[in-house]
C-alpha positions in Angstrom: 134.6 0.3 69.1 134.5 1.5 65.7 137.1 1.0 62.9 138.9 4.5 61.7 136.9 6.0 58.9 139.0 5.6 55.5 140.8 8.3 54.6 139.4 10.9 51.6 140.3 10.0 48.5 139.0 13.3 46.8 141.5 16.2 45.8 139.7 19.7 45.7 141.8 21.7 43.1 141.6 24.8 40.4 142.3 23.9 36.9 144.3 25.7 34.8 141.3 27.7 33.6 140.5 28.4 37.0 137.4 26.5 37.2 137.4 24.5 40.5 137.4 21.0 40.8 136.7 17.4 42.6 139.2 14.5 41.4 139.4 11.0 42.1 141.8 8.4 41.4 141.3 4.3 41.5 143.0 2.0 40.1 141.2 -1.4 38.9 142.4 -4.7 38.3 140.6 -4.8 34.6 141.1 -4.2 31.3 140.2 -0.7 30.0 137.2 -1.9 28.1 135.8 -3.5 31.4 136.3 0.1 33.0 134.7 1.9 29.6 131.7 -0.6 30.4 131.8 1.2 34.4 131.6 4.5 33.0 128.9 3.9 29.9 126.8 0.9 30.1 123.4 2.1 31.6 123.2 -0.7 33.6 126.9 -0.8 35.0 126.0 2.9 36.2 122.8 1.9 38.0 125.1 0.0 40.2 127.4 3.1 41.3 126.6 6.6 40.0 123.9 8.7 41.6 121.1 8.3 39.4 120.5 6.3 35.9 122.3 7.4 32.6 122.0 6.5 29.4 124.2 8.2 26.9 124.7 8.4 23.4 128.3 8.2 23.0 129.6 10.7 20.6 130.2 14.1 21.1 126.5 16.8 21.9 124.9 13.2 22.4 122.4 13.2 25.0 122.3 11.7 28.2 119.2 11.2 30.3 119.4 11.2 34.1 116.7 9.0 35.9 115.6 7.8 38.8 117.8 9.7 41.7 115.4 10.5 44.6 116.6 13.9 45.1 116.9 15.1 41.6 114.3 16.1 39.0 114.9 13.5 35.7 116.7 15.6 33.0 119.6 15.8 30.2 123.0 16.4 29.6 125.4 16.3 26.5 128.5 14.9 25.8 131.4 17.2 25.0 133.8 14.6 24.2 134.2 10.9 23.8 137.6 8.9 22.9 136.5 5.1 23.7 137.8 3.6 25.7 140.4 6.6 27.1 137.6 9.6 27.6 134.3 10.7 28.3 133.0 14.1 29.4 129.6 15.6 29.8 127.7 18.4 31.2 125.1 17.2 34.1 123.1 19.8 36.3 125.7 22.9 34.9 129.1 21.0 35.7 131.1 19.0 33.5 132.3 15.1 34.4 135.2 13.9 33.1 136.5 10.5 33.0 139.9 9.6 31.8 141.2 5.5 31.9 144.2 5.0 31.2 145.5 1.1 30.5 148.4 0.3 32.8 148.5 -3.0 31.4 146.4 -5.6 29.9 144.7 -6.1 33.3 144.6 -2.9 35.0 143.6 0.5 34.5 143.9 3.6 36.3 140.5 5.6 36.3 140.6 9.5 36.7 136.9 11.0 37.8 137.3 14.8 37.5 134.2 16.7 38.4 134.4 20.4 37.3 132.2 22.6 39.4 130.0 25.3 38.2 130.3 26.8 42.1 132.7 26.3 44.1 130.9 25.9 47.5 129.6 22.8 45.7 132.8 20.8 46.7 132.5 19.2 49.9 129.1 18.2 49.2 130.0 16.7 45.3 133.0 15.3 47.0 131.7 13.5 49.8 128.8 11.8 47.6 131.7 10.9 45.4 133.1 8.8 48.4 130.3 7.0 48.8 129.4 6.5 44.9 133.0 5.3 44.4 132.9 3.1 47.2 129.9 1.0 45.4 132.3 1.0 42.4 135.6 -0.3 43.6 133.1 -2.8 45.5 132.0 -3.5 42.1 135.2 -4.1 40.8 136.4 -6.5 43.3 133.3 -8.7 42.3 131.1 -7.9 45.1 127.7 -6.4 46.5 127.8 -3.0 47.7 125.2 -3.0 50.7 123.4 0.2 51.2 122.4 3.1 49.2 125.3 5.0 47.4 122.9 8.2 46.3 120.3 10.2 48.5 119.7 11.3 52.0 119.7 8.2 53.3 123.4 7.5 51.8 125.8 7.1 54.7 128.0 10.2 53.7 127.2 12.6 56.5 130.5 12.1 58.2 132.2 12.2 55.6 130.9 15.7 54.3 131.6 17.0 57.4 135.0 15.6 57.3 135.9 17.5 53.9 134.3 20.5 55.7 136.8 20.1 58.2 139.8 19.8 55.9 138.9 23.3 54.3 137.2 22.3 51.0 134.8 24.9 50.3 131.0 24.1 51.5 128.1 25.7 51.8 125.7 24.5 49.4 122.5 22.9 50.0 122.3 19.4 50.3 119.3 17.7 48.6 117.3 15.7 50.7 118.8 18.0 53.8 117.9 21.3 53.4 
């Protein structure tokens, strides 16, 4: 028998300037400058986000995207930075945003809001969320996360088709699919 899938954690949602949107919510027992090192440390990345970033940390600083299997390397820029509260920046056309906020000294809530350039990206960005934040919170409990958490091989299939089914708008292709 196998165990119930988790339930999604991503929200679809238009924001107010009617852009629409994937958000995430954690929250992690650590300090917000442990979480700023999540979201900004090359090497923290590595661990959790699709491919390999390395960003200069202050606002049109660029970012360089490496290594993701499915993706061409290439650049972004940063449209904000507040350490360790903010960081935003355009990758592929849409914008991340990441917003920690310290609940006290040893936890912090972490907000990942991606903004999409089309809509019918959703259920796609948002299921390779899933499975990119799953790495992290296993990250942030101190352990290994076993399996890839980016590309086709990425066990996110079910869940894709499980935001399909909820009504998030799809469509897109998928790398490595189609």
């Amino acid at each position: 028998m196998s165990a119930e899938p988790t339930a999604l954690t991503g929200t679809y949602l238009t924001l107010d300037d009617g852009r629409p949107a994937v958000r995430f919510s954690r929250t992690y027992d650590h300090p917000v400058d442990r979480v700023w090192r999540f979201v900004t440390d090359p090497d923290e990345l590595a661990e959790w986000f699709p491919s390999r970033a390395e960003i200069e940390l202050r606002p049109g600083g660029t970012i360089r995207f490496s290594g993701d299997p499915n993706m061409p390397e290439s650049t972004g820029r940063v449209l904000a930075v507040d350490p360790p509260r903010h960081l935003s920046f355009d990758w592929g056309g849409d914008e991340l945003r990441f917003d920690l906020d310290a609940l006290d000294e040893k936890r912090t809530h972490f907000t990942l809001t991606h903004v999409l350039a089309a809509e019918n990206t959703a259920a796609r960005n948002g299921a390779g969320w899933e499975v990119c934040l799953a790495a992290l919170d296993a990250k942030a409990r101190g352990e290994r996360f076993a399996g890839p958490h980016a590309g086709a091989t990425a066990p996110w299939k079910e869940i894709y088709a499980r935001y399909v089914e909820a009504g998030v708008p799809s469509g897109a292709p998928v790398p490595g699919m189609d």
